[in-house]
C-alpha positions in Angstrom: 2.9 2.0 18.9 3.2 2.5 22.3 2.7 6.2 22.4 0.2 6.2 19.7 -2.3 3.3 20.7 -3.3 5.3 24.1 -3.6 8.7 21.4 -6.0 7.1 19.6 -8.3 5.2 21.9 -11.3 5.7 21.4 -11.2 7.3 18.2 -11.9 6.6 14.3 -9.5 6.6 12.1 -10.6 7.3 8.9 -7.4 7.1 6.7 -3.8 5.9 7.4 -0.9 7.3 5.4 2.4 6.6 4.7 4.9 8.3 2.7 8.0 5.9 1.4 10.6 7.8 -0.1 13.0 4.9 -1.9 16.3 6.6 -2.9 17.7 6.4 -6.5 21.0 4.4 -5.5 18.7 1.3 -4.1 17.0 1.0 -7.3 20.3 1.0 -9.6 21.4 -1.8 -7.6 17.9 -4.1 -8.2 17.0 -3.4 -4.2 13.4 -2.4 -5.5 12.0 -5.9 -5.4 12.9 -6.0 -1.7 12.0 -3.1 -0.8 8.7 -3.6 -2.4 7.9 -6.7 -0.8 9.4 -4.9 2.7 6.9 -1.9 2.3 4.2 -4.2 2.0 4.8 -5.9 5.0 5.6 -2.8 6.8 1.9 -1.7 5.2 0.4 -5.2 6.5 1.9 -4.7 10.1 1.0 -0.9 10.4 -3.2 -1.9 9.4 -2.6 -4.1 12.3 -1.6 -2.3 14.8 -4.0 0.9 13.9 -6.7 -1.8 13.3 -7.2 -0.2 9.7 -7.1 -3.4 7.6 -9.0 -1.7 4.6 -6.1 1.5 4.0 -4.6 1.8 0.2 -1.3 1.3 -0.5 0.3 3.3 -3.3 4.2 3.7 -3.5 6.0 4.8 -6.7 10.3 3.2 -7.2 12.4 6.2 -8.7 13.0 4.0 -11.3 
């Protein structure tokens, strides 16, 4: 955030996106319910830092 908080002073940011890419062997093993819960923390801390509280979060497990 370092680099990107001076980038985007002063500017609106209209839409945040992240793409999650959760590979198959994670899912076989039952990782996804970690994952899930870590990619909605990861979500949680990224709308804070980008002060973008209100951005959707859609992710789809391989599985």
């Amino acid at each position: 955030m370092t680099k990107v908080k001076p980038a985007i002073e002063d500017q609106k940011i209209n839409t945040v996106t992240l793409i999650w890419m959760q590979g198959e062997r994670d899912a076989r093993v039952k990782h996804g319910k970690v994952y899930s819960e870590s990619l909605k923390r990861l979500r949680a801390q990224l709308a804070r830092d980008l002060n973008h509280e209100n951005s959707p979060l859609r992710y789809r497990s391989p599985m």
